[in-house]
C-alpha angles and dihedrals in degrees: 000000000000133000101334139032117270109225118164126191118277094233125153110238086224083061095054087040094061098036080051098060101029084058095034082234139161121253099252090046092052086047090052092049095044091052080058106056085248120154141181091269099053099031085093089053104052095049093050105032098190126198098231086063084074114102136238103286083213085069080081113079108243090023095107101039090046085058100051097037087057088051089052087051087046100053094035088056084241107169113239130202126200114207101198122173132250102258131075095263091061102035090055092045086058090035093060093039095051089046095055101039091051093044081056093051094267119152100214136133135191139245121211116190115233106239088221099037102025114030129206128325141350104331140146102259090052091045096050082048095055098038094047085065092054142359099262120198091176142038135192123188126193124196098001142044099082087105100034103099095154101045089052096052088045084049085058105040085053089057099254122126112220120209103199112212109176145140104204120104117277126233132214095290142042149213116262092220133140089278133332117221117199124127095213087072077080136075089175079060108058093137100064090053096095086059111124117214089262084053085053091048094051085052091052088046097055091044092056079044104047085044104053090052096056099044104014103045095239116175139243101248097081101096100198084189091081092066088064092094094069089042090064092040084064103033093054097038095055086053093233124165106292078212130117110340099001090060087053097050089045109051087042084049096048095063093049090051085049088062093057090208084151106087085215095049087051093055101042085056100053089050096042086049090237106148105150134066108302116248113196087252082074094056087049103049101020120027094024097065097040084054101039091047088072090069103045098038118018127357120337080208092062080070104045086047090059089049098044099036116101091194113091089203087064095037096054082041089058094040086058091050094054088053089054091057104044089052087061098039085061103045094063091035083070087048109055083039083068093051097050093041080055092043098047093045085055100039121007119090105217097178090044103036135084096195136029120228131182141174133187126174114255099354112167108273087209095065110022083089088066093041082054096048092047084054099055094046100050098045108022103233132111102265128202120197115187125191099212115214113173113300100352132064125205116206141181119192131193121200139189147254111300083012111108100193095203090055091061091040087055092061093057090034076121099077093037134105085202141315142190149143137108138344087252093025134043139167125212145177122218135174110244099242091061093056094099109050082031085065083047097055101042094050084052096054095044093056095051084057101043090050063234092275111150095235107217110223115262134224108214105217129211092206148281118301139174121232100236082061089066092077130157078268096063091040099053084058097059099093092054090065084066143162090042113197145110111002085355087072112169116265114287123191137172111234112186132194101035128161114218118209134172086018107180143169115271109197116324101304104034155050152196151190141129143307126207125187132211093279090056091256112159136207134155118234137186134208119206113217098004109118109204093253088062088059113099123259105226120092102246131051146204124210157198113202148150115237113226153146117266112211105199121161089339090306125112124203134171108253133156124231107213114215100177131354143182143184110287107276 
């Protein structure tokens, strides 16, 4: 095999066979439905995802009685904060809130945590901050709270009722706040699990909305759909499941961001060269990260301003200011990236660790996460980067697939000041002095994990096609597939027996070419960081590719994008 391990889903061919001929479908589109858990009865839906599929918001406890307690704020002239978070996920969550509360005759306003004063989440210091600009009765948070006991208390003993909306898991205990929305609260509500903070905040949205129509006589010219671009900013951006609900909210919101109405969306996309309709793989590798540099590098607000402005002078202003940003942001990402590479050459035992952890003194706490992430991609382990000032050390960690990074965090909870996250990423805060039996111990737990077995990364397959199978017919469906993203991966098949011909490089890192199989079919292909003296020798190969449209100068052609490859078995 070659760099990764090979795994192809365990389906019965009776079962492609079925799905074939109940969707009058070709082989590798049944194969991609059946690796899904897709069906004949949910195929229609999923290419058609439709709004009406999403579910009463009052199916969530404390839906209903937010929503009535923000129109009381709102009738009684109450001011209401919103205290949102510093990535993309939480700026378009309070994005989407604010907008909705003002257009309803809300005075409210947002808080948005500074990464380097404030730190993450809902916390006391944030919330003395915010209270001490205006005399708050109510207060919203999006994307974070679920862990924040003793700002909430504070909250009440100050007077102010908190309403926690929030996505990430839930601990042992609570907030006693005014109500506490998270779905995960609940096993009878696994499908809204998948839900981001800005999923939780639509929710939210049509609640107040569906509220005030039944007991304030709001009318019917509020569209809350055309809130749904920011919904899919943040859903996609928070790499969330593209399953259920969230699929839904996406491909509708998609169609709303490809209209550009929002002055800031307009101008994000000009300086980010997007011209076409946005995929979600725009949002991924061009908007995500603009929007997402404020918060790691500069002001969280500088985004919400360019989602929120109506004036196309300040949006383009604001656009500007996330490139420059971003430019930055990745400026000292590759520079913290040199001082790990030297530090893992010096200390780090590739062959004989399960993890990967590094320190430096003062790197930057808006980019050590992506260092982390690269980490854990090139070499598959859970990987920790701290930013050491003085006596405390602020960390992120990314793991890998079957490493739940929380579950190894919790063995070492000990030596920590806090910790949380998600199940593959995961922020912390230790004191200085503990760095070094903390390494100990996390290495430790890893491996206990791991049998301390190096697990080789896998490619999930859809299946095993041949490429005569991959016709002008299966190719006009692709986009249908769409939004491709976590758990919603792009068709991926094996094709075995090709013969590669006019193979050359493409940029520095990469190359391309054609295949042709034994009946003389042709199709080009290219392999991304793949340089021509990596290919195999031999004359035949087999792959593993994803099948797409190249655009290329307004033209679209089939092509397949190789991810591994081998000599033909």
């Amino acid at each position: 095999m070659g760099k990764y391990i090979w795994k192809l889903a365990d389906i019965p061919e009776k079962e492609i066979q079925e799905l074939m001929k109940s969707l009058s479908c070709s082989r590798p589109l049944a194969l991609f439905f059946a690796a899904r858990g897709i069906n004949h009865s949910s195929a229609e839906q999923f290419f058609k995802p439709p709004l009406q599929g999403l579910g009463d918001p009052y199916i969530i406890p404390g839906m209903e009685e937010s929503a009535k307690r923000l129109w009381d704020a709102v009738m009684s002239r109450e001011k209401i904060l919103i205290h949102g978070d510093y990535d993309t996920d939480g700026v378009t969550a309070a994005a989407l809130l604010h907008w909705v509360l003002s257009e309803n005759g809300a005075d409210v306003s947002c808080f948005l945590p500074d990464r380097i004063e404030d730190g993450y989440g809902f916390t006391v210091e944030s919330l003395k901050k915010a209270l001490a600009e205006n005399n708050y009765k109510l207060i919203v948070t999006v994307d974070c709270g679920m862990s924040s006991i003793d700002t909430v208390a504070f909250a009440q003993s100050k007077g102010v009722d908190v309403i926690v909306t929030d996505h990430h898991e839930p601990k042992a205990a609570i907030p006693k706040a005014f109500s506490v929305i998270n779905p995960k609260l609940y096993s009878s509500l696994l499908d809204l699990h998948v839900l981001a903070g800005v999923g939780i905040s639509f929710k939210l949205c049509h609640a107040f909305i569906k509220y005030g129509r039944e007991n304030h006589s709001l009318n019917d010219t509020f569209d809350l759909n055309d809130g749904l671009d920011l919904v899919a900013l943040g859903t996609v951006a928070d790499i969330v499941p593209l399953t259920g609900e969230n699929r839904i909210l996406v491909c509708n919101g998609l169609k709303v961001l490809s209209r550009q109405v929002r002055p800031g969306i307009r101008a994000l996309c000009e300086i980010a060269g997007i011209n076409a309709e946005i995929k979600a793989s725009d949002i991924t590798f061009c908007l995500a990260p603009r929007l997402n540099a404020a918060g790691r590098l500069g002001n969280a607000k500088v985004a919400f301003d360019l989602l929120r402005t109506g004036n196309i002078i300040e949006a383009y202003r604001y656009a500007e200011q996330l490139e420059g940003f971003n430019h930055k942001r990745q400026a000292k990402e590759e520079e913290i990236i040199s001082a790990v590479s030297a530090q893992i050459k010096e200390k780090v035992d590739l062959a004989g660790n399960f993890s990967i952890i590094v320190a430096g003194s003062d790197w930057h706490q808006g980019v050590i996460g992506i260092v982390a992430s690269r980490l854990a991609k090139e070499h598959h382990r859970p990987s920790l980067v701290f930013s050491i000032n003085g006596d405390l050390a602020l960390g992120s960690g990314r793991s890998v697939d079957n490493i739940n990074i929380l579950d190894v965090l919790l063995e070492c909870s000990d030596l920590l000041e806090r910790y949380g996250g998600h199940p593959m990423a995961a922020g912390m805060c230790i004191k200085t002095d503990r760095l070094k039996e903390f390494n100990v111990r996390f290495e430790a737990a890893v491996q206990k994990i791991t049998n301390k077995t190096h697990a080789a990364p896998q490619l999930s397959i859809d299946g095993e096609v041949e490429m005569r199978e991959l016709n002008g017919e299966f190719f006009s469906l692709l986009e249908k597939l769409e939004p491709f993203g976590h758990c919603n991966s792009q068709p991926l098949f094996r094709i075995n027996g090709l013969q590669p011909f006019k193979i050359q490089s493409a940029a520095a890192n990469h190359c391309r070419g054609y295949l042709k199989d034994s009946r003389e079919n042709i199709i080009p292909f290219i392999a991304f960081n793949r340089k021509m003296n990596s290919l195999p020798l031999e004359p035949l190969w087999d792959i593993v590719a994803s099948p797409q449209m190249n655009k290329f100068r307004g033209e679209s052609n089939p092509q397949l994008q190789i991810l591994d490859l081998c000599q033909s078995e």
